[in-house]
TIRO-661362 format. One record per residue (C-alpha): x negated, y negated, z; residue in three letters. Coordinates in steps of 0.5 Angstrom, whole numbers, plus 500, padded with zeros to 3 digits. Layout:
<nodes>
XYZALA ...
</nodes>
This chain:
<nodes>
447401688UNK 445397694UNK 441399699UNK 437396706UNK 433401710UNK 431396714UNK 423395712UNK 425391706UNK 425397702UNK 417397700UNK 417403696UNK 424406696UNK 425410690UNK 432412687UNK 434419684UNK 440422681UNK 443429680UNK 443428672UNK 439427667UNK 443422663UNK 442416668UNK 436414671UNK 436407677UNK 431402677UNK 428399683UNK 433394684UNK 438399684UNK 442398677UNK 445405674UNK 443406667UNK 444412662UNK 437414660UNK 439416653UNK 446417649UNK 452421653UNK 457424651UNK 463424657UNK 467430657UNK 472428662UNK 475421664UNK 470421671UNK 464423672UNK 461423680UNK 453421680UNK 449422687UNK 444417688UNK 438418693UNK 434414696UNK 427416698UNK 422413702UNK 415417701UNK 411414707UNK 417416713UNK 420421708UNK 427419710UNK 432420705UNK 439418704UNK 445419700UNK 450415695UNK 456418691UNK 458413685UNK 464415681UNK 464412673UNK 471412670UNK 470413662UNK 474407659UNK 477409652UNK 474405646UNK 476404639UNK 474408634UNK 468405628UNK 467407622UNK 459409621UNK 454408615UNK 449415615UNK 445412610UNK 442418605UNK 435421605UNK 435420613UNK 431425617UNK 435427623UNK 438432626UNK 445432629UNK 449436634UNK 456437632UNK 460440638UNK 467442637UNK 473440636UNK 470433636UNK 470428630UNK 463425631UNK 458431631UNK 452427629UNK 446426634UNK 441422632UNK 435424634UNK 431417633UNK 432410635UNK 436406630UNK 435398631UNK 440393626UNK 435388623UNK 436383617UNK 433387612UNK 439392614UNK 437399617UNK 431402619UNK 428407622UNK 423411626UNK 421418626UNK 421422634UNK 421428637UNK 427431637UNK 431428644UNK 437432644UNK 443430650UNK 445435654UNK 450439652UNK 456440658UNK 460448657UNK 466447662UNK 466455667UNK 473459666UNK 473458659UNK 479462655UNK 476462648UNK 476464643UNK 469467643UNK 464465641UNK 466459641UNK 462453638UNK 458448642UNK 453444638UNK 451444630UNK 442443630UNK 440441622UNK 434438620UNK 434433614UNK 429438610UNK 435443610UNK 437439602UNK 429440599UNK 427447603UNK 432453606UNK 430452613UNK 432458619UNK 435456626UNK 433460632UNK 434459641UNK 430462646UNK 430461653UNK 435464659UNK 442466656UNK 438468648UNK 433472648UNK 432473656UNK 437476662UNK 442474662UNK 441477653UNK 446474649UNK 450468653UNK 449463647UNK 447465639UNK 446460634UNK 447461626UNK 442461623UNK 443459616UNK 448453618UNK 445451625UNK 451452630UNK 450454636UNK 455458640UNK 457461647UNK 459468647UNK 463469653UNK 467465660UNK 461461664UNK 461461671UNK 458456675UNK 457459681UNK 453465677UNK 448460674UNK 450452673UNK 444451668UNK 441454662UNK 434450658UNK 434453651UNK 429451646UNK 432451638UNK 426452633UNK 427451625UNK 422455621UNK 422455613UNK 423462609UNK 417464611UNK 417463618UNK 412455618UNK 414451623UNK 419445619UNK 420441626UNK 417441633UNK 421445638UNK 427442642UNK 430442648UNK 437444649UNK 440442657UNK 446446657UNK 451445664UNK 456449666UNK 462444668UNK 465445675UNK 472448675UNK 476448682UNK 475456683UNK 473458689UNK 476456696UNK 473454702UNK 470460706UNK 468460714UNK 462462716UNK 465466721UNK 473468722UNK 472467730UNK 469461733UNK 468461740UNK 467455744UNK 467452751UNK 468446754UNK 469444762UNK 476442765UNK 477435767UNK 473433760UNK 474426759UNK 476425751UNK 471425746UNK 468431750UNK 464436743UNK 467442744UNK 464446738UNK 463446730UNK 466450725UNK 463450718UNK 466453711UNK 462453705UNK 465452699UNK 461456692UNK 464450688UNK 459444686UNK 458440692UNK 458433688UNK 465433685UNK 471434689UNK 471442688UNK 466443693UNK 468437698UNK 471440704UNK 475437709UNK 477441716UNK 484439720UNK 487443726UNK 493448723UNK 496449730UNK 494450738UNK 496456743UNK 498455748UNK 501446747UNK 499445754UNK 499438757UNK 499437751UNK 500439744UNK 494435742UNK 489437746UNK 484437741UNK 481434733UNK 476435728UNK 472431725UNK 474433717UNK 467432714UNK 463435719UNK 467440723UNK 466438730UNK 472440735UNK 472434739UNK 478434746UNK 482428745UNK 487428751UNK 486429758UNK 488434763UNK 484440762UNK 485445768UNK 482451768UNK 487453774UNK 492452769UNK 490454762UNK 484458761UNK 483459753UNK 486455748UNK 486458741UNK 486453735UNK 488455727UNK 483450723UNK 483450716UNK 479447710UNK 481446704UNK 477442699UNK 478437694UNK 477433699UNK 482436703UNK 488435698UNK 492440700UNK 496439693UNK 491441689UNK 486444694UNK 484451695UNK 485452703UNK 482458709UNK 482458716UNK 480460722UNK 481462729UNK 476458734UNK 477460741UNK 476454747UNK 474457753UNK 476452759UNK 469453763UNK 471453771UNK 467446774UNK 468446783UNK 474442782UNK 478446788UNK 474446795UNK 475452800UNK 480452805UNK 481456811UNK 488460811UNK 489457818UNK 486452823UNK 483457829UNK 481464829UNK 479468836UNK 475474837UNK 472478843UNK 465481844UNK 462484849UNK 456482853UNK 449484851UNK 452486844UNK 449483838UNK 450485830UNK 458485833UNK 463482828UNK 467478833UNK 472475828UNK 473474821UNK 474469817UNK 480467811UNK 478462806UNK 482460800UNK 478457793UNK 482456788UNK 477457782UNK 474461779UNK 473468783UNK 465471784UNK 462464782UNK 458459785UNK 464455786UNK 468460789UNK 463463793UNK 463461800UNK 457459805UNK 460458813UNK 456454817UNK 457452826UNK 458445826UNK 459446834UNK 459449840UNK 453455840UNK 447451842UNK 444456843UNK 445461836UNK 448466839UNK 452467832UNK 451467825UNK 457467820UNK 455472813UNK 460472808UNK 464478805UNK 461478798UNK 467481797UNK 473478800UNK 469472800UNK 471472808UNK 467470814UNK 464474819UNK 462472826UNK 456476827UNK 453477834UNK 446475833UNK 443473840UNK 446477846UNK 451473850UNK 451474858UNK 458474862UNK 455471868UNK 453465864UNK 458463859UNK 466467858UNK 468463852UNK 465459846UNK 469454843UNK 466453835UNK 467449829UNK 465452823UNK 466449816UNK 466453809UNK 464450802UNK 462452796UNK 454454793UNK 456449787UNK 457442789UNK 464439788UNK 465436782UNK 465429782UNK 471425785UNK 472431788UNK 473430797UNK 473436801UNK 479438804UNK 481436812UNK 482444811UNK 475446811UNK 474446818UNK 477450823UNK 477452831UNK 474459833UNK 474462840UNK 471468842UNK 472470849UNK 466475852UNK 468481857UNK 464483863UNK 460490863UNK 457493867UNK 449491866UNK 444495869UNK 440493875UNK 432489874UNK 426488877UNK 424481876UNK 417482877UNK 415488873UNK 410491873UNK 408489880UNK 402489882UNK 399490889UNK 392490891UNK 389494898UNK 382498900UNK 384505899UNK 385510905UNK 390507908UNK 394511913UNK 401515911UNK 406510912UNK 403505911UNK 408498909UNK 405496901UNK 410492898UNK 418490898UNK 419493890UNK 427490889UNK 432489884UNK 436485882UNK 443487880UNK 446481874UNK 453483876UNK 454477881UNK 462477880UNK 462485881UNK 460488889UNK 456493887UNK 450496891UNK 443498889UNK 439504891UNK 432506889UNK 429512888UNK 422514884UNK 422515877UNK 415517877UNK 410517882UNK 403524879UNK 400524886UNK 407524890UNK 403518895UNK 409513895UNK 416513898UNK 422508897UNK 427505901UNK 433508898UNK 437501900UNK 432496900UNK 427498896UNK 421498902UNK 415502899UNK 410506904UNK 405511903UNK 406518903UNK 398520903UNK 392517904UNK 391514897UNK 384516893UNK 381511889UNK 376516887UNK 382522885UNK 384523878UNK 390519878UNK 387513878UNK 385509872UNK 381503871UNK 382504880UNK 390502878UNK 394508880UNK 402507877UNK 408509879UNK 414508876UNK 422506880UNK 429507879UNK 435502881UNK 442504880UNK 448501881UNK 455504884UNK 459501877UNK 463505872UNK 460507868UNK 453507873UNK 448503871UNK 440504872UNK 434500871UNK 426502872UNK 421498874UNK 413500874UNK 408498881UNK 401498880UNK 397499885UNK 390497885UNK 385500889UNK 379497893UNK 373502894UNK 370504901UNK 365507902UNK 367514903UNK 364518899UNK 356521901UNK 351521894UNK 349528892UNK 342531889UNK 341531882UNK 340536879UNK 341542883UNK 335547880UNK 328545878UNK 322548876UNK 315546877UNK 307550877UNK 305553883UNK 299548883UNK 299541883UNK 298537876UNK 302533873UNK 308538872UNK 313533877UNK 320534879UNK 325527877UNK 331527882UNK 336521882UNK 343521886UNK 350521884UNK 356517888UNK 363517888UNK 363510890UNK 363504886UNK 358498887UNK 356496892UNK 357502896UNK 352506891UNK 346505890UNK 339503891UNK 338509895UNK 334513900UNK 330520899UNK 327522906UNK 325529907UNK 327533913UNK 323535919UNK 326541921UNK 323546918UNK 317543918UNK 315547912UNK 319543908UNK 314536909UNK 308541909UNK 308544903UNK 313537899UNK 313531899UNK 317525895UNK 314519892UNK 320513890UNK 320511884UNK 325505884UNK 333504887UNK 336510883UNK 330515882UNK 325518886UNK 319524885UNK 318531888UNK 312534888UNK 307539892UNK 303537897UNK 300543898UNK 294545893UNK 297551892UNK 304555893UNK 306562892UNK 311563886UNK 317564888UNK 325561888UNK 324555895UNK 330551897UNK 328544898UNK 333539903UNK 333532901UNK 337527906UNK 339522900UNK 342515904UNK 346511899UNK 347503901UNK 354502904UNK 357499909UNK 357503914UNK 351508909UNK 354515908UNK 348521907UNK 348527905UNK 342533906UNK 343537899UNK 339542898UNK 335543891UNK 332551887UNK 325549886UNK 322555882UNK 315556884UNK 311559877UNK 304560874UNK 304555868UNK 299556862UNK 294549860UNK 300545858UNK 303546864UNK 309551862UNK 310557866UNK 309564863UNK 313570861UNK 311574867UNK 311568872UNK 318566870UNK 320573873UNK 316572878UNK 318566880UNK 325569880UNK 322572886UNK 321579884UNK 315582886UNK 311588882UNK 315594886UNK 321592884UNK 319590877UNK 317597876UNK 324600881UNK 328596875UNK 324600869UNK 325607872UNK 332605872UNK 332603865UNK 328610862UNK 333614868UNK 339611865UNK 338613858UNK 335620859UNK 343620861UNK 345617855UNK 341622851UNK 342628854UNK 350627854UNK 350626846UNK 346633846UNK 352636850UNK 357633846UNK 354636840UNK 353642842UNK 360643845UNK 362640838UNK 359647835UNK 362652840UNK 369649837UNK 368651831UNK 367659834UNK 372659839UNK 378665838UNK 386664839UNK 388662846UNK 393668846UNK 391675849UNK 391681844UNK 397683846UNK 401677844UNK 397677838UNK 404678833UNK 400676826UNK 399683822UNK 407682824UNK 408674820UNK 408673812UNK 403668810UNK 407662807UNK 401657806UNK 400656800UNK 406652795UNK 403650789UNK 400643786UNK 407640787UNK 414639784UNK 413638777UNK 409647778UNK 416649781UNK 419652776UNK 420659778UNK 423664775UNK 427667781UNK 430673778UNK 423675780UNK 425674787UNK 430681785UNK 429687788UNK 427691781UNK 431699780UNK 425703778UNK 417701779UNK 416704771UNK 415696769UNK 410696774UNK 406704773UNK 406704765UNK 402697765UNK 396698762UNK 391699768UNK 385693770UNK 391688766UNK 397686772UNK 400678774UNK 397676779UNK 404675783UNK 404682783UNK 403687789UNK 396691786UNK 397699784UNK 393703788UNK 387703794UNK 389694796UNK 381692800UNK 380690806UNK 383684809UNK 377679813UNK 376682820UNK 377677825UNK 375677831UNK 381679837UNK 377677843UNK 381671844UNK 376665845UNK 378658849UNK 380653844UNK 387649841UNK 392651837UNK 387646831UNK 382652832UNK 388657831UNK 391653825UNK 384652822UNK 381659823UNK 387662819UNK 385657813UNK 379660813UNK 381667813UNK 387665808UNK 381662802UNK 377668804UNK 383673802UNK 381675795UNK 388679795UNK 391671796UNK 395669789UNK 392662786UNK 396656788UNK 400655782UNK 403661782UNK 409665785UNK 408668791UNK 411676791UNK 412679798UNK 412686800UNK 415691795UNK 420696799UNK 422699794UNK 429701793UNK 433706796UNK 431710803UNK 428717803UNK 431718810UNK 437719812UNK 443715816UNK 441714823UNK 448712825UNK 448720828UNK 442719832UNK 444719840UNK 441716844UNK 437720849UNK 436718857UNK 432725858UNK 425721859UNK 421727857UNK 419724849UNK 412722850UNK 411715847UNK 403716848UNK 401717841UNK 404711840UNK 397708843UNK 394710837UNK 396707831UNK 394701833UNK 395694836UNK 401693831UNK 405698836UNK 402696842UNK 408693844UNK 412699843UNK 408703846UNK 408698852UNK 416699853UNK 416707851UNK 409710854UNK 410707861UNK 404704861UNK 401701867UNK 400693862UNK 405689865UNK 
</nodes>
């Protein structure tokens, strides 16, 4: 075997696949030992390998056995070998020693046992078991020797696969082999005398399974899927697709060789595509792949092994689908050559036109997508072109407001391309740009103040109309003849007012820098200008007026109120002066007291502490206590100086040793003197001796109530006529009555015959009935509440009175009458029946005696 791997081959080692043959370091094949062929060819892979680099490459060498004659061979006797005999074949001796030809004839030297490998085609038809080998020793003739085999497939999983005899030394295999299950078996014979000592070492028994044709190739996966780009130039990788083939992969049963069956659809061309037939590898072989045209391809690749001998190969096959991937090999076109739109001024975010493109690739890719962009004619970036995600159209945005007054019409070029660049070779198409128009339309804007805010400066105090300013507007629409009129939008103080035609501004009032509308001495005032068009428009503009201070306003005394003792010390009043004004219309400012009256500088005086401040204290060594009203001239520092005589309370008081006025010459200092002191405490005693007497006044009359009689009079006291019917009962769940009681009974025997101190207590009582509480008939003054609550009491007092829970019985009149019919009573107009008893039996009969006795009553 030649071999060069550049270096020299230092160091390069061989290998094979078989124990039979080894290879030296020149590359010579040679059998390591004697070998029985079983098959007129034998495939050997050789490998060689560097140990430095770990590189390793690979050779298949293919001996064919030569057939030779047959010699007749001399087995001397008394020999000590060991042979192997493997049926059917005529020569089953192996020699287990090297035998050298000499001139003293044969000779012979002892060794271990060294047994070839014993090869066992797979599938085999039997019979079963069926002899592989015969294992002797020569001993066998002077001693009874035992034979035996341990290893995988005799005494170890898979159990039984070979057996030997034990007596005779031939060793069988019991069943078909498969190659693919196990491919090698190492057995080990033994051979032991009778009593079980070992005659012979051990030897190894290599058993390979021969490699039938029984599996076909089988594709790791059914469906391939692959990809390629259109316009590939042939030669262009595609995928790989790989089957296996169980068989060994050193002999023709397990090479596999791939080929293309059919491809789907044939266009351009039927053969579109190749495989390589050792590695799998799907290659394109024509030019003209266009995706716009075929999208996928199906292949049908099959694999047949025996080195893709389909006459004796077993075959399979598989689908690989070939996407052909879109490349950016169409570029974008517009659908016309101009497009127009319209927009009106001063709009933005408007769509003015939309633009159509055609892209022949594939949708919603970066080769498909579009991007537009403005080449020419907008300067000034009043449109952008966004693109539909959708449609992949282009829509011409309005994003900076357009003005009729400065252009009418916009003359664009746009362009579109993809956002994947064009393949290579590919030219943008002339139809890649096109003309758009927009045309812009005339409304009505609103007027504006160029100079807004406006400010203006002048003093405050300005007489009412005064001129301030021209504040006018100017209106956009030059192409349209419209008229502007003003008018106020906000003005807090209402000092302004505005021509409605030319936007004077004159003064309404005197204008007051020290007024609450003014801030940071700017007052504001807001305008309107309004357009006659259709529809009218408006806008606003903002005047500020700023304010320069005069002196107009006079200081003032602070503070108002102050307290001091009545003898000097230290106790002195600080006083300042507060102005409106601002510098330097303020401060420093003067403090002078007044000559008239003269008391004021007799009993006070003013001593200045600085531009801002001065001290009030007494002259006098002593002042009554009291309230004195102090003038001072206070003279700020304007031009022309303002003044202002205010008047300060000082309160004249004793004071303790810090210099505090005391409780009682606090009051005094008050100005109220002993007399009134003592007035004001008599009014407090008077006022609540009058408290005091009208709370006893309340009790008492509280008292008398409780004791007053009914308002009625006597005589029209009717309650010895009325039931009472006050009492009724604990609630609902106690009313249940027994109403038959409430019948007029036929005969009192019920009520006579009860045993006497026993009787309901609903039951009128049998004999003398007590007295009822007497009360009082001499009406007293009072309410109907006394009335109620003084038959309450007479109610609770009645021991005659059933209990709540109880039946209340009314009077028992009996049954029948004793008296006759009175039907036959005439009725008498004598006037000489005398009714005058009838004041006799009491005030029951009163009335009647009234209406019958001829009183005088009314």
């Amino acid at each position: 075997v030649k071999f060069n791997n550049c270096a020299g081959n230092k160091g390069v080692r061989y290998e094979t696949n078989s124990l039979d043959f080894k290879v030296r370091v020149d590359g010579t094949v040679y059998a390591a030992h004697h070998v029985q062929m079983p098959s007129k060819q034998l495939i050997l892979m050789v490998t060689a390998w560097d140990p430095q680099t770990l590189g390793r490459w690979e050779a298949i060498v293919r001996f064919l056995v030569a057939e030779k004659s047959q010699h007749s061979g001399h087995k001397p006797k008394g020999r000590k070998t060991m042979a192997g005999e493997v049926a059917p074949q005529q020569s089953d001796t192996l020699l287990p020693w090297r035998q050298h030809q000499s001139a003293n004839g044969l000779r012979r030297q002892k060794r271990d046992w060294v047994i070839p490998p014993i090869n066992v085609p797979e599938n085999s038809r039997g019979p079963f078991p069926q002899q592989l080998v015969r294992i002797r020793s020569d001993k066998d003739k002077e001693i009874h020797i035992r034979y035996s085999i341990t290893g995988v497939g005799a005494d170890q999983p898979p159990m039984e696969v070979f057996s030997i005899d034990p007596v005779s030394g031939r060793m069988y295999v019991t069943r078909p082999m498969d190659r693919e299950e196990r491919a090698s078996y190492h057995l080990r014979a033994h051979a032991v005398d009778m009593n079980g000592n070992k005659v012979e070492n051990p030897i190894d028994l290599y058993i390979y399974v021969i490699d039938m044709n029984d599996n076909r190739p089988e594709f790791v996966n059914q469906v391939y899927n692959g990809s390629v780009d259109e316009g590939s130039k042939p030669g262009t990788y595609v995928m790989t697709v790989t089957a296996n083939d169980a068989d060994d992969s050193t002999t023709a049963n397990g090479m596999v060789r791939y080929r293309i069956v059919t491809q789907t659809p044939q266009s351009p061309s039927q053969n579109m595509f190749t495989i390589n037939s050792e590695t799998g590898d799907i290659v394109t072989v024509a030019a003209g792949l266009d995706r716009e045209k075929v999208q996928q391809y199906i292949v049908i690749v099959q694999a047949t092994d025996m080195e893709g001998n389909l006459n004796y190969g077993l075959s399979n096959t598989a689908t690989a689908i070939i996407t052909v991937t879109d490349v950016n090999d169409n570029p974008p076109e517009f659908t016309t050559s101009t497009y127009s739109g319209e927009v009106p001024e001063n709009r933005v975010e408007v769509v003015v036109a939309n633009l159509t493109v055609m892209d022949r690739d594939q949708p919603h890719s970066p080769n498909w997508n579009a991007i537009y962009r403005i080449i020419s004619g907008d300067p000034s970036g009043h449109f952008t072109i966004r693109t539909d995600p959708v449609t992949n159209e282009g829509m011409v945005t309005v994003v900076k407001a357009v003005d009729y007054e400065m252009n009418r019409a916009f003359m664009l070029t746009v362009m579109v391309s993809n956002q994947a660049p064009l393949a290579s070779g590919i030219q943008m198409s002339f139809q890649s740009t096109a003309g758009v128009t927009i045309s812009v339309t005339d409304v009505n804007e609103a007027p504006y103040f160029p100079t807004n805010h406006k400010l203006i400066r002048l003093e405050e105090g300005v007489p009412t109309g005064t001129v301030l300013t021209t504040f006018s507007a100017v209106d956009p629409d030059r192409f349209m003849q419209q008229a502007v009129r003003y008018s106020k939008l906000s003005d807090p103080a209402n000092w302004l007012n505005i021509n409605a035609t030319n936007g004077q501004i004159t003064t309404a009032a005197v204008l007051d820098r020290e007024s609450d509308y003014i801030k940071n001495n700017v007052y504001e005032a807001t305008f309107l200008a309004a357009d006659n068009g259709i529809p009218p428009a408006s806008g606003t503009g903002t005047l500020q007026i700023y304010l320069i201070d005069i002196n107009d306003n006079a200081p003032e005394l602070l503070p108002k109120e102050a307290q001091i003792c009545e003898k000097p010390n230290l106790n002195v009043i600080n006083i300042t002066a507060a102005d409106a004004d601002i510098d330097p219309n303020v401060g420093p400012f003067v403090f002078e007291l007044p000559s008239v009256p003269s008391a004021v500088r007799k009993n006070w005086t003013i001593t200045r502490l600085n531009g801002d401040y001065a001290q009030l204290s007494l002259r006098v060594m002593y002042l009554e206590a009291g309230v004195y009203d102090v003038p001072i001239i206070v003279t700020d520092s304007g031009n022309p100086p303002l003044y202002n005589t205010s008047v300060i309370k000082v309160k004249v008081c004793p004071c303790d040793e810090n210099g505090d006025c005391t409780t009682i010459g606090a009051v005094a200092a008050a100005g109220l003197g002993t007399g009134a002191i003592i007035a004001i405490l008599i009014c407090i005693i008077i006022l609540l001796t009058m408290v005091l007497l009208f709370v006893v006044w309340m009790k008492r009359r509280e008292k008398e109530r409780h004791t007053k009689q009914l308002l009625i009079d006597p005589e029209d006291d009717v309650r010895d006529n009325i039931l009472k019917y006050d009492e009724e009962g604990g609630g609902e769940e106690d009313q249940d009555y027994d109403l038959s009681q409430l019948q007029q009974p036929e005969t009192m025997d019920h009520v006579l015959n009860k045993t006497p101190g026993v009787r309901r207590v609903d039951e009128r009582p049998i004999g003398a009935e007590p007295q009822y509480p007497i009360r009082p008939v001499i009406p007293h003054p009072g309410d109907i509440g006394d009335f109620i609550n003084e038959g309450l009491r007479a109610a609770d007092n009645d021991p005659t009175a059933p209990p709540y829970d109880s039946l209340l019985v009314f009077d028992y009149e009996g049954s029948g009458s004793t008296a006759g019919s009175v039907s036959s009573l005439n009725s008498s107009s004598s006037g000489d029946q005398d009714y005058d008893y009838l004041n006799d039996w009491g005030p029951r009969f009163k009335k009647l005696a009234d209406m019958y006795g001829g009183g005088e009553e009314d």
